[in-house]
C-alpha positions as CSV (number, residue, x, y, z in Angstrom):
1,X,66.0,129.2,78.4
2,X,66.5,127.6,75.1
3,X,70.3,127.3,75.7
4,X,69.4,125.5,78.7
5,X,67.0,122.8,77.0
6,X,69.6,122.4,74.5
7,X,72.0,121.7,76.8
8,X,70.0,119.0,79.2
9,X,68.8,117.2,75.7
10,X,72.8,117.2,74.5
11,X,73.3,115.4,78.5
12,X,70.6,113.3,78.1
13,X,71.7,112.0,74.4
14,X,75.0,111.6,75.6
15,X,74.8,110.0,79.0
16,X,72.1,107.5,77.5
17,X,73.8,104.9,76.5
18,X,76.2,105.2,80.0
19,X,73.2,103.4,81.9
20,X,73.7,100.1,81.2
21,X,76.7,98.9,82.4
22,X,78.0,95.2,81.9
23,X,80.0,93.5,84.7
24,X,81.7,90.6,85.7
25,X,79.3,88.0,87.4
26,X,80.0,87.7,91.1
27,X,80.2,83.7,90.6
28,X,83.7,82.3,91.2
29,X,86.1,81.4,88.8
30,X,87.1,78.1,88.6
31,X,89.9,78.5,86.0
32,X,92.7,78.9,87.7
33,X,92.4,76.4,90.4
34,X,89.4,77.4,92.3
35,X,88.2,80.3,94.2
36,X,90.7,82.3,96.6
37,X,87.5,83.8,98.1
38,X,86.5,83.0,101.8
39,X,83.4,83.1,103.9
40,X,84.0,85.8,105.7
41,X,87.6,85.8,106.5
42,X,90.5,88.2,105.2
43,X,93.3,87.1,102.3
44,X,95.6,86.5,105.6
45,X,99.1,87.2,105.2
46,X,100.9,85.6,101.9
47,X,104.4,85.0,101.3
48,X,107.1,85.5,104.2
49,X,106.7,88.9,106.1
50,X,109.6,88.3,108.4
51,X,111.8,88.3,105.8
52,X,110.7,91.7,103.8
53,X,110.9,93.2,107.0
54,X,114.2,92.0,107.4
55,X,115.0,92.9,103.8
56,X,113.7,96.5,104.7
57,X,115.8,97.0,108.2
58,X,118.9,95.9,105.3
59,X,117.8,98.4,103.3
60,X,118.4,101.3,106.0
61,X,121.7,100.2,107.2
62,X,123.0,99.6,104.2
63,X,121.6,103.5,102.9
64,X,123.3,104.9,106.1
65,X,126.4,103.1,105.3
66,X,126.5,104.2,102.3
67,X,126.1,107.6,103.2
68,X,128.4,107.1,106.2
69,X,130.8,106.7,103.4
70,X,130.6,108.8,101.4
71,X,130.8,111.7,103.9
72,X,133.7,110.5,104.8
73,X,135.5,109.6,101.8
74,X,134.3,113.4,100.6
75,X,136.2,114.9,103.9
76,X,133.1,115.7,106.0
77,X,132.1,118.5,107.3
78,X,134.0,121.3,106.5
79,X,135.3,124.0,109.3
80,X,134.8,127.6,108.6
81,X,137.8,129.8,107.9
């Protein structure tokens, strides 16, 4: 029982000082040109999506090119003897 008290106190003392915590006000900023909050809306989409998509379909050819390639250039599959 006394290892038990002991070990609630030691908690207590040193969770204590976790119970205030100090955050950042929920006020907007206005230091870097204003606040990129909206009333109830989503961030929307930023930047161009139809060219990372592109970017991304590039991406695959040119990794199955590549791989085309080399498989090739390494004699393919080889034929059991």
């Amino acid at each position: 029982m006394r290892r038990f008290a002991l070990a609630v106190l030691l908690a207590v003392v040193l969770l204590a000082p976790a119970a205030t915590a100090f955050a950042a006000s929920p006020a907007p900023s206005t230091i870097a040109g204003g606040d990129p909050r909206s009333a109830g809306e989503g961030p929307g989409l930023v930047g161009t999506p139809v060219v990372a998509i592109g970017i991304v379909f590039g991406l695959g050819i040119a990794a199955a090119a590549v791989t085309l390639a080399y498989v090739r250039l390494t004699g393919g599959p080889r034929k059991p003897d």
